[in-house]
C-alpha positions as CSV (number, residue, x, y, z in Angstrom):
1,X,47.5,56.6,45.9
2,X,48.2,60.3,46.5
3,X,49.5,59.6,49.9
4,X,52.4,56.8,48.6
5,X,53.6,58.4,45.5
6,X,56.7,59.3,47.6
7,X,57.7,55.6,48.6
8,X,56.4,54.4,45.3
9,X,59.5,56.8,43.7
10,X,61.6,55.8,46.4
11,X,60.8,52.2,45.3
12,X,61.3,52.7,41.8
13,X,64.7,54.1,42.9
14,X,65.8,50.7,44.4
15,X,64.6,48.6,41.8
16,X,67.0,51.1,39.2
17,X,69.6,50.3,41.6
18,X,69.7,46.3,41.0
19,X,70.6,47.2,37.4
20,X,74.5,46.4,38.5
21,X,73.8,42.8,39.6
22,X,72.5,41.7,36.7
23,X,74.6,43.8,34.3
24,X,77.5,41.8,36.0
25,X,76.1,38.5,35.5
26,X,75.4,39.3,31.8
27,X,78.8,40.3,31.3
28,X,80.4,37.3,32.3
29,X,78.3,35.6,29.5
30,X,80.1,38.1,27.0
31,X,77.1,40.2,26.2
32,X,78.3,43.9,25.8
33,X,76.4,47.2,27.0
34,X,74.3,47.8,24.2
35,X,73.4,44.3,24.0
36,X,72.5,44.3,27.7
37,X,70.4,47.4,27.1
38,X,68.4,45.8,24.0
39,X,67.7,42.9,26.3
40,X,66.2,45.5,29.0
41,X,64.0,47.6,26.7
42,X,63.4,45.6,23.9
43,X,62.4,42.5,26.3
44,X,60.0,45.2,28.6
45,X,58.6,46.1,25.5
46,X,57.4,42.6,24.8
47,X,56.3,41.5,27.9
48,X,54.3,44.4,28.8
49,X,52.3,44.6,25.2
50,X,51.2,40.9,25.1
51,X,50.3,41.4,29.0
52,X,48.0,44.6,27.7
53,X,47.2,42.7,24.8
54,X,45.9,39.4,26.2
55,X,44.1,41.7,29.4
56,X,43.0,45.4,28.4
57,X,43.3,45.5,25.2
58,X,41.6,49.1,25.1
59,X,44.4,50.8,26.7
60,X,46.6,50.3,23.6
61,X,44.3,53.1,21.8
62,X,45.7,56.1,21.3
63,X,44.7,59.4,19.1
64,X,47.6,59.6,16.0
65,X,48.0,63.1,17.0
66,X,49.6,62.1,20.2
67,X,52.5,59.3,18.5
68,X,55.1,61.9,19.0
69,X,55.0,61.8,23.0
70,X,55.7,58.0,22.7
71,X,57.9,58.4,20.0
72,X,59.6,61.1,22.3
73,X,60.0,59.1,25.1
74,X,60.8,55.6,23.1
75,X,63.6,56.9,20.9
76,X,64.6,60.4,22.2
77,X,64.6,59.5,26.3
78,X,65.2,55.7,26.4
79,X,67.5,54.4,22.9
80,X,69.4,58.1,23.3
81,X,69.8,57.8,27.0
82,X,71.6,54.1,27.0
83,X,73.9,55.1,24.0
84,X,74.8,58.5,25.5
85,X,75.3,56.8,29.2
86,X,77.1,53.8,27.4
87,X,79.3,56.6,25.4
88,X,80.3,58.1,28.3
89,X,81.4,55.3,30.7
90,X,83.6,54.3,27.6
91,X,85.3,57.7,26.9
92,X,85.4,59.1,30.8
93,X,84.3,56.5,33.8
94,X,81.8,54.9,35.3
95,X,81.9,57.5,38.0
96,X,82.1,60.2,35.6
97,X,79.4,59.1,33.7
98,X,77.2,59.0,36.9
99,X,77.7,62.2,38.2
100,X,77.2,64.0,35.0
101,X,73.9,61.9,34.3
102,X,72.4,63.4,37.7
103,X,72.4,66.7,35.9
104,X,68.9,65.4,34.8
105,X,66.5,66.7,37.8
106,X,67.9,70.1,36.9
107,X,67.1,69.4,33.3
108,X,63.1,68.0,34.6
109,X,62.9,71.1,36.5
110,X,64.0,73.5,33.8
111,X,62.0,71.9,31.3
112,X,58.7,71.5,33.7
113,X,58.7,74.8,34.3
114,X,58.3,75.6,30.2
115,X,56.2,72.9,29.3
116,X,54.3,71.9,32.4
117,X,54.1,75.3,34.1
118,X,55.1,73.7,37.6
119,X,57.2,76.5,39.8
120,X,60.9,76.1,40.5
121,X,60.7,76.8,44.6
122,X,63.2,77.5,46.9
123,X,62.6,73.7,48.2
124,X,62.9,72.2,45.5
125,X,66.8,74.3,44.5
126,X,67.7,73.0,48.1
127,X,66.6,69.8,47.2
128,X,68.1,69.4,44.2
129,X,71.6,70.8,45.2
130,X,71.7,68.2,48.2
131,X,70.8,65.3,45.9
132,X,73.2,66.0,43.4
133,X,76.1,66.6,46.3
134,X,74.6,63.0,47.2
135,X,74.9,61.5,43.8
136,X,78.3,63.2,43.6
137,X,80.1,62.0,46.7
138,X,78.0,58.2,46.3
139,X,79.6,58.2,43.1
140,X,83.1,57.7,43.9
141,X,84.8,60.4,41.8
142,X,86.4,62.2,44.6
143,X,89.8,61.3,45.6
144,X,90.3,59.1,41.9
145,X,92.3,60.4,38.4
146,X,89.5,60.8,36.0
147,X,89.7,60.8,32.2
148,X,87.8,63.3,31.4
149,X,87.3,64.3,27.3
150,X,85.4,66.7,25.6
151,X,83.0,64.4,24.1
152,X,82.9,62.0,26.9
153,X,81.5,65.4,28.8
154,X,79.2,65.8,26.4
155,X,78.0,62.4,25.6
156,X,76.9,61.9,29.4
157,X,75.6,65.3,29.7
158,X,73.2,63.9,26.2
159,X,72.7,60.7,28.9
160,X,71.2,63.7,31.6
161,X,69.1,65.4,29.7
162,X,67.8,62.3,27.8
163,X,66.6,60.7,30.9
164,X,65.4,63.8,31.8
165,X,63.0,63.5,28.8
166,X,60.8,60.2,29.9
167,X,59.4,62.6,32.8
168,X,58.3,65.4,30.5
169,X,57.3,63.1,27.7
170,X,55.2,61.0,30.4
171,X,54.1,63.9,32.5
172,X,52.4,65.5,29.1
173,X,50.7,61.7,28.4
174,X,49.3,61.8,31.1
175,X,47.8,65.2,31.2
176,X,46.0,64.0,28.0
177,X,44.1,61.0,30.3
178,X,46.7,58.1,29.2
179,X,47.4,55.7,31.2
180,X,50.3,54.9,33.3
181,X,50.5,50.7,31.1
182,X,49.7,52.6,28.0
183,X,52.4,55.1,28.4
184,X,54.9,52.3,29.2
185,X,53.8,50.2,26.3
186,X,54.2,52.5,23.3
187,X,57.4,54.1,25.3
188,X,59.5,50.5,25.3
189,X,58.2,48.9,22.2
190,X,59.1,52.2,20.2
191,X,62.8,52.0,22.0
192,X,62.8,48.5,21.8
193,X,62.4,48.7,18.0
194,X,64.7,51.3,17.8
195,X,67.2,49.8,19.8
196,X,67.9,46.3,18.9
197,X,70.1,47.5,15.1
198,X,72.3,48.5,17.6
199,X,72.2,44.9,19.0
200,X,73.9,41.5,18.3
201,X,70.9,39.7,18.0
202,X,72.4,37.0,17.2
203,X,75.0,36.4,19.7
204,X,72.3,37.3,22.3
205,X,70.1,34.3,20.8
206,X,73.2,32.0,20.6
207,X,73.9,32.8,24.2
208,X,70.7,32.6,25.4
209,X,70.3,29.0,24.0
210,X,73.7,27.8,25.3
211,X,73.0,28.7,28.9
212,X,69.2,28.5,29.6
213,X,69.8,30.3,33.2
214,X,70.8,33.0,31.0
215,X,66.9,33.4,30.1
216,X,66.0,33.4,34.0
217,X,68.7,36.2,34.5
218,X,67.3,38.3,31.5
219,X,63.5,37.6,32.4
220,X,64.2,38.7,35.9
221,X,66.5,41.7,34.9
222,X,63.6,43.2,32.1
223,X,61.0,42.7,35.4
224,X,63.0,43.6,38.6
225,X,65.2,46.6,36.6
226,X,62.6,48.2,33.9
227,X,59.5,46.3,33.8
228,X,58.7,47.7,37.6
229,X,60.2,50.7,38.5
230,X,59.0,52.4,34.9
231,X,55.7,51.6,35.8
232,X,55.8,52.3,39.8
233,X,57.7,56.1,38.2
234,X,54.9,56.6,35.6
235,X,52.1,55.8,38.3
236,X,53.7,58.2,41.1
237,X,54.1,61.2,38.0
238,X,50.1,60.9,38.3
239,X,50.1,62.8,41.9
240,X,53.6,64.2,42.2
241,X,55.6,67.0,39.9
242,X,57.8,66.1,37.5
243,X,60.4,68.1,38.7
244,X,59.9,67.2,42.7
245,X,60.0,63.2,41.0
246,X,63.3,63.9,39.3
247,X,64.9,64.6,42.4
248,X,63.6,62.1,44.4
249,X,64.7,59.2,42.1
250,X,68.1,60.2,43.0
251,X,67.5,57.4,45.5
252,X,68.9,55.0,42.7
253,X,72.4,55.8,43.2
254,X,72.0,54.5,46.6
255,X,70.7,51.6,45.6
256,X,73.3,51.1,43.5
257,X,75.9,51.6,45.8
258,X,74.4,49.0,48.4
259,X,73.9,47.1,46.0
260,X,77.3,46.5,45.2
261,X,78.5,46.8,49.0
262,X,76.2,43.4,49.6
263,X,76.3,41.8,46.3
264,X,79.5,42.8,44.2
265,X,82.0,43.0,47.6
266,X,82.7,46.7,46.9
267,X,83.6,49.3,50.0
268,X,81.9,51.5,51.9
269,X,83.4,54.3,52.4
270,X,83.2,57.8,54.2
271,X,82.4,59.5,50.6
272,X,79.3,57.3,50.3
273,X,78.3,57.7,53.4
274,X,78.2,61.6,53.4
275,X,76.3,60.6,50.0
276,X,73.4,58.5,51.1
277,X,73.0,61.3,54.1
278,X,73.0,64.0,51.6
279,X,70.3,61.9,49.3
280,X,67.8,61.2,52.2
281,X,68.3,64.5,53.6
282,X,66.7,65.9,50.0
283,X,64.0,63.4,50.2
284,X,63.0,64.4,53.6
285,X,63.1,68.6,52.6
286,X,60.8,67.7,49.9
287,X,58.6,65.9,51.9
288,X,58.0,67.1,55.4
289,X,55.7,70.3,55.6
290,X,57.1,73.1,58.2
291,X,54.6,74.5,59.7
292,X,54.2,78.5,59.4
293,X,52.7,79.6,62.5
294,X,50.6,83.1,62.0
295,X,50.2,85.5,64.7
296,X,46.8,86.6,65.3
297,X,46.8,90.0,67.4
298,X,42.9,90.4,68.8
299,X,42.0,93.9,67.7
300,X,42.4,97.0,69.7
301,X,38.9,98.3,71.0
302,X,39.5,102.2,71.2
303,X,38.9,103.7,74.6
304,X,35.4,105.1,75.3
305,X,35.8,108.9,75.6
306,X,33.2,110.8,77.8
307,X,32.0,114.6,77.0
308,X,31.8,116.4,80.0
């Protein structure tokens, strides 16, 4: 498993991505962000305890002492992280919003370096430089008039560092010997509880029975957007840093972008180009060893001298 944590990051990447397909499709049915969001974690939530429930039911023990890591990563990482990211696409842009939330391998690797004691290389800063120059250039913002605001700034830099938090909170869950499901479970039903006051229950319900391939769309959004990538994230954070993780998730803005190229008619442009190079060129200096070469010099055997 060791060997594929890399693609199954990479994988987890592209299934973040699809989030724009469906959250277009929702739209047109009049759902707004937040309800969109307490469809996604509140509906992963359900699906994956009754799937734990009704199979392993011994993974859903846990030590009280440990509630505040999933209390950490339901509430603080995934209910702050959608109203932050939410907050911020409302007060600045979309673009806006998505550079500043790709501060958040720079938060993972601050933050691992306190609480997990995992080293900040040279690598890694190279790394994380070029995928944020990636996530920067796929995002758009150049060459547009952005609205920016003081508390638009800070209300996606909140968005960063809370999705910065499900790594650390994870990462420390399992260190204790959780597992991967277990961490997943507690994480989305704690946000999912958390999450749905914010919610028009109601209208979701409403809509939901007015168009039954509304329930499709949502099934498969919780699944392909959440359900999925969490777990293939939280599985990978087994054999891999937290920090070097961060980073290589970045692969989700490129997702996104394609996304949109093939399914929402957007344009591909020069900028995103130069992105997606700058992305994959961060993955690979993460990835591929250089090999250091030593000199060996054979020892010098001192000449015999003779006495005469």
């Amino acid at each position: 498993m060791k060997k594929i944590s890399s693609f199954l990051i990479i994988l987890a990447g592209i299934f973040w991505g699809s989030q724009g397909i469906f959250v277009n499709q929702l739209g047109k049915m009049d759902l707004t962000s937040m309800d969109i969001a307490g469809v996604r974690v509140a509906g992963t939530g359900v699906i994956i305890f009754l799937v734990i429930l009704f199979t392993k039911r011994e993974l859903l023990k846990i030590k009280i002492q440990d509630i505040w890591i999933f209390s950490g990563s339901g509430l603080l990482s995934i209910i702050c992280f959608n109203c932050c990211y939410y907050q911020a696409i409302q007060m600045t842009s979309m673009a806006m919003a998505a550079v500043l939330l790709y501060i958040s391998p720079a938060v993972v690797a601050v933050l691992s370096c306190i609480f997990l004691r995992e080293k900040v290389t040279v690598r890694k800063i190279f790394a994380l430089i070029s995928a944020f120059a990636g996530c920067f250039f796929v995002s758009g913002i150049l060459g547009r008039e952005q609205v920016v605001t003081v508390m638009g700034v800070m209300a996606g830099i909140g968005a960063g560092v809370a999705y910065a938090l499900y790594s650390i909170f994870s990462a420390i869950g399992l260190r204790k010997g959780y597992q991967p499901v277990t961490i997943m479970t507690y994480t989305f039903t704690t946000g999912g509880i958390g999450i749905l006051p914010l919610c028009n229950i109601q209208k979701i319900m409403e809509k939901s029975v007015q168009h039954l391939n509304l329930v499709l769309i949502e099934i498969v959004f919780v699944v392909v957007s959440a359900l999925l990538p969490y777990l293939l994230y939280t599985i990978a954070l087994k054999y891999m840093e937290a920090g070097k993780a961060s980073i290589m998730a970045s692969t989700e803005a490129i997702a996104a972008t394609l996304f949109g190229i093939l399914f929402l008619h957007e344009k591909l442009t020069v900028n995103i180009i130069l992105g997606i190079i700058a992305v994959v060129f961060s993955i690979v200096v993460l990835n591929v060893k250089i090999p250091v070469k030593v000199k060996t010099t054979k020892p010098e055997i001192p000449e015999s001298t003779s006495v005469n």
